[in-house]
N, C-alpha and C positions, 0 to 999 in steps of 0.2 A: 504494500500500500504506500502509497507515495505520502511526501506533505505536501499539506496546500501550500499556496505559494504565499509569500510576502504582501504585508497588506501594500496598496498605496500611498503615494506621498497624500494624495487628497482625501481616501479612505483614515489612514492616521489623523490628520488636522484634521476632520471632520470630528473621528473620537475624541481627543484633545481640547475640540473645541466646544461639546459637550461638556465633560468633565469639567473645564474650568468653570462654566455657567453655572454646575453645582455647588463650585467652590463659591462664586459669587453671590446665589442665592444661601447658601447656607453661612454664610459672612453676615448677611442681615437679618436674618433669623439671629442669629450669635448676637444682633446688640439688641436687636428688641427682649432678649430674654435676660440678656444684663442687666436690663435697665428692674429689675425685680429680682433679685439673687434670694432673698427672705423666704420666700415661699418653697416649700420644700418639693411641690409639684414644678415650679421652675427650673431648684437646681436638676433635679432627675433630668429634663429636659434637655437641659443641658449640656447634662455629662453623655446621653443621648447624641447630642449633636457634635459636639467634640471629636466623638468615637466616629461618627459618619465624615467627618471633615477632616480626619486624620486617615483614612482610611480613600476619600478621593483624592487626597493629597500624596496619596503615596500611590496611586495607581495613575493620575497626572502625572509623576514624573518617570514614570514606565511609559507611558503612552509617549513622553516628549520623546524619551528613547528612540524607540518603536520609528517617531515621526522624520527624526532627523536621521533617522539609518537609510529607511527605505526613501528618503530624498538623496543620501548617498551613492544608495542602488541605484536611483535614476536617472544620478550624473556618470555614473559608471558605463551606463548602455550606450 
């Protein structure tokens, strides 16, 4: 069985550019829940969202990976 092939340079930036929009949406989530730290339903939320924005922050910069390789690939050809 073979592997599939390498994604592309516009298939990666397309994922990338996803991801990052999570990171940007889950950034204002992050102050509106600041702005309340007291309530103990807050922090849970929180610690919630943290875990999720650590978690695309570490698969954004596998994605940048990914992106800048297969643009490598495609100055290669």
């Amino acid at each position: 069985m073979s592997e599939p092939s390498p994604p592309t340079v516009r298939e990666s930036a397309d994922a990338l550019g996803i991801r990052l929009a999570r990171i940007g949406a889950a950034a204002v989530t992050l102050r509106g829940l600041s702005a309340d730290l007291r309530a103990t339903s807050s922090r849970e939320a929180l610690l919630t969202l943290l875990e999720g924005l650590e978690r695309d922050i570490a698969l954004a910069s596998r994605q940048l990976l990914v992106t800048r390789q297969a643009a490598r690939d495609q100055l290669e050809q």
